[in-house]
N, C-alpha and C positions, 0 to 999 in steps of 0.2 A: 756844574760846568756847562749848563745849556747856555748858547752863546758865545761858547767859547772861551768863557772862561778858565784860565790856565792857571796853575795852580791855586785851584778853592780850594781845594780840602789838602789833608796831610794826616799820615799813617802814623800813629804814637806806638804806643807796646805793641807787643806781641807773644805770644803764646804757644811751643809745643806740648805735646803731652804723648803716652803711649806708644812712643817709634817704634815699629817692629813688631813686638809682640805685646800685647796690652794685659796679661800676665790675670786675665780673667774679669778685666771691668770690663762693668756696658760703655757703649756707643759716648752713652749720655755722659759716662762717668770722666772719663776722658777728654771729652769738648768741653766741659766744666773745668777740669784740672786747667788746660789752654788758654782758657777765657778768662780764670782767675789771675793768671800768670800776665796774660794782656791785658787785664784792666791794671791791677797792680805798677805795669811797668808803663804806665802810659799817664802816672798822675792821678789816676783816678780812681775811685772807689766804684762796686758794681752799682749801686745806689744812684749813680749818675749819667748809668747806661741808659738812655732813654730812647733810644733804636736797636732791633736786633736784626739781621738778615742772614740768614742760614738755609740751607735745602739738604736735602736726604735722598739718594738712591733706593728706600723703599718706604719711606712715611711721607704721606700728604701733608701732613701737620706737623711736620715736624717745629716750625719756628714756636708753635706755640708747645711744644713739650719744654724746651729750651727752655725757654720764656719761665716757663711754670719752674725747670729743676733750677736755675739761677736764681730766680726769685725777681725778678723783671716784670712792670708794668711797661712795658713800650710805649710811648706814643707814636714809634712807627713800624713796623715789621714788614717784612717781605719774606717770600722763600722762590720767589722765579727759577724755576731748573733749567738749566743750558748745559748739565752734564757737567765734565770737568774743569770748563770753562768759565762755570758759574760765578766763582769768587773775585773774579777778574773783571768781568760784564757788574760784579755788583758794586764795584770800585762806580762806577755811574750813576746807579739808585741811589746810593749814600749822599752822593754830591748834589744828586738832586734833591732828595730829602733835606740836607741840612740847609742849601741854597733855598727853599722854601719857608723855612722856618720849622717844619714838624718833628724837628731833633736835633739835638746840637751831639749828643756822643753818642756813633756807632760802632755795636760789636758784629765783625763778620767771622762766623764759626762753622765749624767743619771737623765732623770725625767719623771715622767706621773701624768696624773689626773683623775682616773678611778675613784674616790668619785663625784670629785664635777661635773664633766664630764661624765657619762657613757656612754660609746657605746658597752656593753659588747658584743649585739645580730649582732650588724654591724661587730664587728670585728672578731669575731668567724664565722660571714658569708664567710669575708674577705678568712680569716685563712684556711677554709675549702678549701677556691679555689683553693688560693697560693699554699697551701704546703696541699696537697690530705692523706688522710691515710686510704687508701682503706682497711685495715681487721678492721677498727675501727669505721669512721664514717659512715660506710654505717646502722650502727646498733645503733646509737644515743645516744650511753654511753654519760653520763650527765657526760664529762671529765673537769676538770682533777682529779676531787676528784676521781669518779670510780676508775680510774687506779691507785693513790696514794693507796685505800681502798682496789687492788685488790690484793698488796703488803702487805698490814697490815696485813690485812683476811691470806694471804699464811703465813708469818712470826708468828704469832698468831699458826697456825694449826701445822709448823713443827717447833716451837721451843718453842712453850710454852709460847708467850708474851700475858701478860693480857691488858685489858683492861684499869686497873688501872695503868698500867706502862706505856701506850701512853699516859695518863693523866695526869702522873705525869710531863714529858714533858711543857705541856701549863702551868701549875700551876706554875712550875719554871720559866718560861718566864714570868708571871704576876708578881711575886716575885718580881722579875731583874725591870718591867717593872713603878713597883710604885716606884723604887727608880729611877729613870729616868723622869725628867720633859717633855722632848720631846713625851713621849711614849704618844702613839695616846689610850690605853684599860688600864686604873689603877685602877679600881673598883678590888674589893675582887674577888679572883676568888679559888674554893677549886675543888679536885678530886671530890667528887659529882657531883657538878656546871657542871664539862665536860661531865663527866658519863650519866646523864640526861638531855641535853641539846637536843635540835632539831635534829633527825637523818639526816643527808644529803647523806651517802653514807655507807651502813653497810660495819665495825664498825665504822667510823668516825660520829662525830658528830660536828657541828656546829662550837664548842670549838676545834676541834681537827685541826681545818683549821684557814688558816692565815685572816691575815685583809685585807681588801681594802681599802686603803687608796693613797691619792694624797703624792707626797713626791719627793723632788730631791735630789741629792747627786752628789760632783764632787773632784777628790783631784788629784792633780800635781806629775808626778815625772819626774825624772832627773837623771844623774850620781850622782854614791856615791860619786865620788871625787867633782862635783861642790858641793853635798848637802851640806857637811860641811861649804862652808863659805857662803852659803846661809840661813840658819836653824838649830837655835841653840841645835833643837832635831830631826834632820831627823831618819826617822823610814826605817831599812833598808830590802830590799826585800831579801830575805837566801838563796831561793828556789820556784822556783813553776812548776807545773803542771797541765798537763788538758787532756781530754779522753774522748770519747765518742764511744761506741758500738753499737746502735739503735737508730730511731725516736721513733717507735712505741712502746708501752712497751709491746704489744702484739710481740713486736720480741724479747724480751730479753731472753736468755735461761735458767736464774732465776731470780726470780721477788724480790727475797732478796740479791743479791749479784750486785752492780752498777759498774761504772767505776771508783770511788772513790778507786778502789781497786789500781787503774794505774795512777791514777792522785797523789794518798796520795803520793805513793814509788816513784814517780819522784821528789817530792817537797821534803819528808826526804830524797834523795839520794842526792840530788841537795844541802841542808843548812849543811848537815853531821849530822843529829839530828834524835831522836827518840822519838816516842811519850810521851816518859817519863820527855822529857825536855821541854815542851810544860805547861807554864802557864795560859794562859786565851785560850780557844775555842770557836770561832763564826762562828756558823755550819749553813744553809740553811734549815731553820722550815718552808716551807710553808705547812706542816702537820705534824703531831706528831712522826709521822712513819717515817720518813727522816732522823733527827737525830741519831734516833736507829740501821739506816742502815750506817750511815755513822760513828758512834763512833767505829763500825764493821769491816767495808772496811778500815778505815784509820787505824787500828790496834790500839784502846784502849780499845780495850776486843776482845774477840775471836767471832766471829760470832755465834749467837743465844742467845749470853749476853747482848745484848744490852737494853733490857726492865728490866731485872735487875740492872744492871749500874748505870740507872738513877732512883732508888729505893731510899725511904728513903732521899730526899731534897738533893742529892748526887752534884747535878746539880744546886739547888738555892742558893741564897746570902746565906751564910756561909756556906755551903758546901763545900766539898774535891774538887771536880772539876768544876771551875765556867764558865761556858756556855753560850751563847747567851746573855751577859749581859746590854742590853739597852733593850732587853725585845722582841726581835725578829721578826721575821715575823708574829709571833701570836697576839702580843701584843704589840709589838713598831711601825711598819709602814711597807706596803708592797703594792708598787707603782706597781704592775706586773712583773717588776724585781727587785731582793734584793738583788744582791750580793755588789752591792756596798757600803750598810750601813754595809756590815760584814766587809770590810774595816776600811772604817771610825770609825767603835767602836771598832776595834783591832787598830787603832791610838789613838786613846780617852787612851783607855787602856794603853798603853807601854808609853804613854807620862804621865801620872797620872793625866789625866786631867778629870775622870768621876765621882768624887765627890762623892757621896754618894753610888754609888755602884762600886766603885772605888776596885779591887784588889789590895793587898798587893804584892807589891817587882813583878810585871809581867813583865818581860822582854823580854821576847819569847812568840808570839801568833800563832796560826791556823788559818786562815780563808778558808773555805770550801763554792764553791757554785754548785747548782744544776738546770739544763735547761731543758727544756722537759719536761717530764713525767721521772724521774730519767734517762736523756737522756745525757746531756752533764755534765761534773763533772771537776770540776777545783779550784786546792789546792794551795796556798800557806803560809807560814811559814816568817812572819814578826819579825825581833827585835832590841831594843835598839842598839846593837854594832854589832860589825862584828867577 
C-alpha cells in the first residue's frame, strides 16, 4: 500500500483458539490450533503460506519457532514488536511484502498463556533488563496501570472526565461481552460494580483494567486480486497506519494526546474516509481511559469529549456507536497482546457472522491498537468492497 494504495490487500480466514483458559497447552500449541483454523478458512492449505509475521512478549525468535512447529518455509517473515499494537502496524509489512513480490499468502499470528501459565515476576524481571527505562523503573511504579492511571488522573483534572464516564466504558464492554459466547467475564457487571471495586492504581480500579486471560488469534491475507477467487467474502484492508513517539510515558509531552493522532490521519487519508463513514469500532481497552483517548486522537469528538461520548449506553449494544463489540479487553480476552482480536471481530462484523451482537448493515470498520504504555498506535480501516 506504499503510495497509497487503497485496498491492496484483503483479510481471508481467520483463526481463534484457547479463549480464556488454554486448559494446559503451550503458547505454540494454540497459535497453531488458530492458524490452522485461518488457513483452512481462507481457501488455503498451510503449504501455501509463504509469509509468516508474528512477535512474542518473551522470545526473540519467536517467528522462526512458528515457522518450524507449522512446518513453513517462508519466503518472508517478520517479528517487528510494537507491543500490542503489533498485529495492526503488521497489516502494512504484509502489504508491503506482497506488493513487492516476496509472498503472495500471509499468516499473522499471536498467542500467550499468562492465565493458565504465569510468569508475570520472571518476565517483568526479563523486561527490565532487555529494554531499561531509567526515569521509571528505578522508582518501582506498579506499571502499567500507574502510567495508564497517570493519564486518567491528568485527563480527569484538565478536561473534566468523571469517574463514572471511565466506567461507563467497562460496562459497555460487559454489555457486548454477554452477548458473546467466547467472552472470557459475562456476569452482570453495572457503573457501581467498577466504581467500588478494588483500587489498583488511583483512579483505576480493578474493573477499569483489562483481563488475563490465555488466548490465540491468527488470520491470512493476501492480494485483493487473488482474495476474490479465493473467499467468497474477503474483507478488504482501505487504509492503515502506525506511530510512535516515546517508550516511556514519562517522555510523552501530553499524557492525553497519543500517536493515534498520526496513525488515525494516515489510515483516513490512505481509505479516502472520515470518521463519519466508520460503522462498527474496535478500539484497544486494555483500560478505561484508552478508548477515551483514542475516540479523541482518531477524530470522533474533539479532545476532552471523550468521557462524555461514551455517556448514556452511547457505546453499548443498542446504542449510536457500537464499540468493542465481542466485549474487549476488559471482558472478552487479553492474552498480553490484543490487537489481533480487534481484527478478527472487525472480520466477524463486516462479514455478519457475530450473531447476537451482530450490527446491522456494517460495512466499514476501525480497528485501533495500542503498544507500550500509549506508546506505539496503529490504525486501520477495514471493508466489505473497495
Amino acid at each position: 500500500m506504499s503510495g497509497g494504495q487503497r485496498g491492496a490487500i484483503a483479510i481471508l480466514g481467520t483463526g481463534l483458539a484457547g479463549l480464556g483458559h488454554a486448559g494446559g497447552l503451550s503458547e505454540q500449541d494454540i497459535i497453531a490450533q488458530a492458524a490452522c483454523k485461518a488457513v483452512a478458512h481462507s481457501g488455503l492449505a498451510m503449504q501455501d503460506i509463504d509469509g509468516i509475521i508474528t512477535s512474542s512478549l518473551t522470545s526473540p525468535w519467536w517467528v522462526m519457532r512458528m515457522a518450524e512447529y507449522l512446518g513453513i518455509r517462508p519466503r518472508f517473515s517478520d517479528s517487528t514488536m510494537f507491543g500490542g499494537s503489533s498485529f495492526i502496524a503488521d497489516l502494512k509489512m504484509a502489504a508491503l511484502a506482497i506488493e513487492a513480490g516476496e509472498c503472495e499468502n500471509v499468516l499473522i499470528c499471536y498467542g500467550s498463556t499468562p492465565r493458565s501459565a504465569p510468569s508475570s515476576s520472571k518476565v517483568n524481571q526479563m523486561r527490565a533488563a532487555l529494554d531499561p527505562q531509567p526515569y521509571e523503573h528505578p522508582y518501582k511504579a506498579f506499571n502499567p496501570v500507574s502510567s495508564y492511571s497517570l493519564a486518567a488522573a491528568r485527563h480527569m483534572y484538565q478536561y473534566g472526565t468523571t469517574r463514572r464516564q471511565l466506567a461507563e466504558v467497562a460496562v459497555a464492554a460487559r454489555q457486548w461481552a454477554q452477548l458473546n459466547p467466547d467472552a472470557f467475564a459475562r456476569g452482570p457487571l453495572s457503573i457501581d460494580d467498577v466504581l467500588g471495586a478494588k483500587m489498583i492504581s488511583d483512579p483505576l480500579t480493578v474493573r477499569d483494567c483489562c483481563l488475563v486471560t490465555d488466548g490465540a488469534g491468527a488470520f491470512v491475507v493476501t492480494s485483493a486480486r487473488r482474495a476474490r477467487a479465493l473467499h467468497a467474502r474477503p474483507v478488504y484492508v482501505l487504509g492503515s497506519g502506525h506511530a510512535h513517539w516515546h517508550r516511556q510515558i514519562s517522555c510523552m509531552e501530553d499524557v492525553t494526546v497519543t500517536p493515534a493522532v498520526d496513525s488515525g490521519r494516515k489510515a483516513f487519508a490512505e481509505a479516502g474516509l472520515t470518521p463519519a463513514d466508520i460503522d462498527v469500532v474496535e478500539l484497544y481497552d486494555a483500560f478505561t481511559i484508552n478508548p477515551i483517548l483514542f475516540l479523541e486522537d482518531l477524530g470522533f469528538c474533539k479532545k476532552g469529549e471523550g468521557g462524555a461520548f461514551v455517556e448514556g449506553g452511547r457505546i453499548a449494544p443498542g446504542g449510536s456507536f457500537p464499540m468493542n463489540t465481542n466485549g474487549g479487553g476488559l471482558s472478552c480476552t487479553h492474552p498480553g497482546m490484543y490487537s489481533i482480536f480487534l481484527i478478527i471481530e472487525a472480520v466477524t462484523q463486516l462479514r455478519g457472522e457475530a450473531q447476537a451482537r451482530q450490527v446491522a448493515d456494517a460495512e466499514v470498520a476501525l480497528v485501533h491498537g495500542n503498544g507500550g504504555v500509549l506508546s506505539s498506535q496503529a490504525t486501520a480501516i477495514l471493508a466489505t468492497s473497495l
